[in-house]
One Martini backbone bead per residue (centre of mass of N, CA, C, O) as a GRO file, in nm:
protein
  131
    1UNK     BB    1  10.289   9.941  13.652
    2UNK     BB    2  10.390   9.675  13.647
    3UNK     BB    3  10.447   9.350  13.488
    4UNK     BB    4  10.408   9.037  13.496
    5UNK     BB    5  10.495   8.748  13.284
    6UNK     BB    6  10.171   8.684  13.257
    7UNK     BB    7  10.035   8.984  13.197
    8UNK     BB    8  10.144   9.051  12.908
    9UNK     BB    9  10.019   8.857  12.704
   10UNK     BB   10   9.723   8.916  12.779
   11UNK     BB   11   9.717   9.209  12.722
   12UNK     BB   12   9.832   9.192  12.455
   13UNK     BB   13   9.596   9.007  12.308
   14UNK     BB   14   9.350   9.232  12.380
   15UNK     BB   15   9.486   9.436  12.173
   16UNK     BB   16   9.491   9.260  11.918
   17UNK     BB   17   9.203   9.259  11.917
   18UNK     BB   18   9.137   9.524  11.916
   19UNK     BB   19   9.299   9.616  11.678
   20UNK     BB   20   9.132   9.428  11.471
   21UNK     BB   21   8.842   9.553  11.556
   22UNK     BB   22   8.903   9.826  11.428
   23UNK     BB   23   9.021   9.777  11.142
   24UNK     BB   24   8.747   9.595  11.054
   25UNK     BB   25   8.575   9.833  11.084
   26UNK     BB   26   8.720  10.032  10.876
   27UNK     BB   27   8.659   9.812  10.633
   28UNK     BB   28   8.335   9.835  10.686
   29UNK     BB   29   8.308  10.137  10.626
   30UNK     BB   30   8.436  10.169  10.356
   31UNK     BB   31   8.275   9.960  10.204
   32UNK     BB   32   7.989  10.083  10.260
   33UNK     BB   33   8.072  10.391  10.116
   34UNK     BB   34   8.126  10.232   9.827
   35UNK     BB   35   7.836  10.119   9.774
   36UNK     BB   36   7.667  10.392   9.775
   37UNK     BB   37   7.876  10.517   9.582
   38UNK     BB   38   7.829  10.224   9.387
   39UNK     BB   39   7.496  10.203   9.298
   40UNK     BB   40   7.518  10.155   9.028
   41UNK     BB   41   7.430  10.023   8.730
   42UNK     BB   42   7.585   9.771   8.537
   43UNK     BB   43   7.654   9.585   8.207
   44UNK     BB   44   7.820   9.342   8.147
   45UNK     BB   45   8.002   9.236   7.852
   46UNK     BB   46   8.061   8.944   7.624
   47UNK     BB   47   8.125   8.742   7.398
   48UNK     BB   48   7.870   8.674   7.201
   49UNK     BB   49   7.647   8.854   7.290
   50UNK     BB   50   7.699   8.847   7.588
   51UNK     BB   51   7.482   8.982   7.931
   52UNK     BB   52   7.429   9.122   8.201
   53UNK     BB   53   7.256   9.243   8.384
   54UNK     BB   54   7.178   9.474   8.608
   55UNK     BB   55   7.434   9.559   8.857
   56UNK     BB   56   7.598   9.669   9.065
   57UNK     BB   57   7.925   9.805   9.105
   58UNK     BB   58   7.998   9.648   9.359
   59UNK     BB   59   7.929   9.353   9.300
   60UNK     BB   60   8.130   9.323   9.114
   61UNK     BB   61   8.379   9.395   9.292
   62UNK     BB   62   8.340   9.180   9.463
   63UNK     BB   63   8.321   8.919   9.311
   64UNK     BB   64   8.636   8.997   9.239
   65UNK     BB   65   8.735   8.955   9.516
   66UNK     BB   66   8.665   8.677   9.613
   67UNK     BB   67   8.808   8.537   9.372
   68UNK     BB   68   9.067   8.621   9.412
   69UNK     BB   69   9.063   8.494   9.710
   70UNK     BB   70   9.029   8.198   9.610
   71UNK     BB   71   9.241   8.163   9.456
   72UNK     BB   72   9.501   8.227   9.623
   73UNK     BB   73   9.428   7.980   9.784
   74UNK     BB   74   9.436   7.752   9.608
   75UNK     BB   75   9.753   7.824   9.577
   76UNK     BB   76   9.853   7.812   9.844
   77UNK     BB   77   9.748   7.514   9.905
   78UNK     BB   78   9.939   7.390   9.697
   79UNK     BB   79  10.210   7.512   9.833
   80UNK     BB   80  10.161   7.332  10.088
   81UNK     BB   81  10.212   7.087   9.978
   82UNK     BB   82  10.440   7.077   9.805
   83UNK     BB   83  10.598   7.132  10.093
   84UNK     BB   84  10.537   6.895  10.238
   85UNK     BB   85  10.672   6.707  10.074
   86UNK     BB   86  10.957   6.806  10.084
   87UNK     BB   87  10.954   6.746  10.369
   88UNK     BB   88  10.949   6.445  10.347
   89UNK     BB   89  11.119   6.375  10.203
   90UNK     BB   90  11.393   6.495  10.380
   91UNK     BB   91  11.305   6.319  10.630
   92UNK     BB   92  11.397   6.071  10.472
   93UNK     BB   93  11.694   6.164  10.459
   94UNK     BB   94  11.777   6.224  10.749
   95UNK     BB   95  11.694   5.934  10.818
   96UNK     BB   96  11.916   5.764  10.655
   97UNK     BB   97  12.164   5.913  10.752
   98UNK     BB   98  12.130   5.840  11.040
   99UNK     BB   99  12.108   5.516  11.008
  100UNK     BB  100  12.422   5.533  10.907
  101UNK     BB  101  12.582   5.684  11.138
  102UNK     BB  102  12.491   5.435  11.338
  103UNK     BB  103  12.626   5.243  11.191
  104UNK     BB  104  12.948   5.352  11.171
  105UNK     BB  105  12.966   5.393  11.474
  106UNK     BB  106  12.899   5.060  11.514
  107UNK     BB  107  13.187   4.999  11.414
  108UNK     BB  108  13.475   4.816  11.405
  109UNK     BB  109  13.752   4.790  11.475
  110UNK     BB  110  14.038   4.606  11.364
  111UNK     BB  111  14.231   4.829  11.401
  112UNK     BB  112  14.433   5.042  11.541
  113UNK     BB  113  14.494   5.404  11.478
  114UNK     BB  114  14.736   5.554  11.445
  115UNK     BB  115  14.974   5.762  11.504
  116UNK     BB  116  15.060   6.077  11.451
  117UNK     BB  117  15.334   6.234  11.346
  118UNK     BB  118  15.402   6.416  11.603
  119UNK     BB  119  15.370   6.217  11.851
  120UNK     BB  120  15.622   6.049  11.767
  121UNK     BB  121  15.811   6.264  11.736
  122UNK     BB  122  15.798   6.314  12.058
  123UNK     BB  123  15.872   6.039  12.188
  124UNK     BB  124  16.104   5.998  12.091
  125UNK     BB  125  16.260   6.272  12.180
  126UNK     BB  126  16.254   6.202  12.487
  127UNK     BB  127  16.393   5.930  12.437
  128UNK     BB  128  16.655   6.019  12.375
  129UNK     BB  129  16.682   6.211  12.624
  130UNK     BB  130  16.705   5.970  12.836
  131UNK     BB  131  16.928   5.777  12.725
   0.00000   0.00000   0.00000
């Protein structure tokens, strides 16, 4: 069975959420999976004898996994400020260069352009061979 132009997107759309919620599944079970398997407490240690209660190993590691994706985040963000700035910037660059092109295209001839020299001695070249 073909697809007509309609129904290939939507079919498209349903597939590609399919398989995000397969992926999405496959690493909800592996997460679970490592926790169960890392369910030891460990106690970090940090300088100046400070040390955390005893909690799972598992939770460690989602901590530093949580953090480590707000860090990211929050680089992304910045980062797209920068860009979002620079584009304003260029836009307004593009802005008065448009508004010159157009006061250039609408400036008055003072005097007509001359001829080429090709087109005058093309000129000449025939006025003489008719005389």
């Amino acid at each position: 069975m073909a697809w007509t132009s309609l129904q290939a997107p939507i079919r498209m759309s349903a597939m590609v959420r399919t398989l995000k919620f397969i992926i999405g599944l496959i690493v909800l079970v592996v997460l679970a999976s490592f926790a169960v398997n890392n369910s030891e407490p460990v106690v970090l240690r940090y300088y100046f004898g400070y040390a955390t209660p005893p909690v799972p190993f598992y939770v460690v590691v989602l901590v530093a996994v949580v953090v480590g994706a707000i860090l990211a985040a929050l680089f992304a963000i910045a980062e797209r400020f920068r860009f979002m700035y620079e584009l304003r910037k260029r836009d307004r660059v593009i802005r008065e260069m448009e508004g010159e092109l157009v006061s250039l295209r609408n400036l008055p001839l003072a005097e007509p352009l001359p001829a080429p020299e090709g087109e005058a001695s093309a000129k000449e070249g025939v006025a003489v061979e008719s005389s």
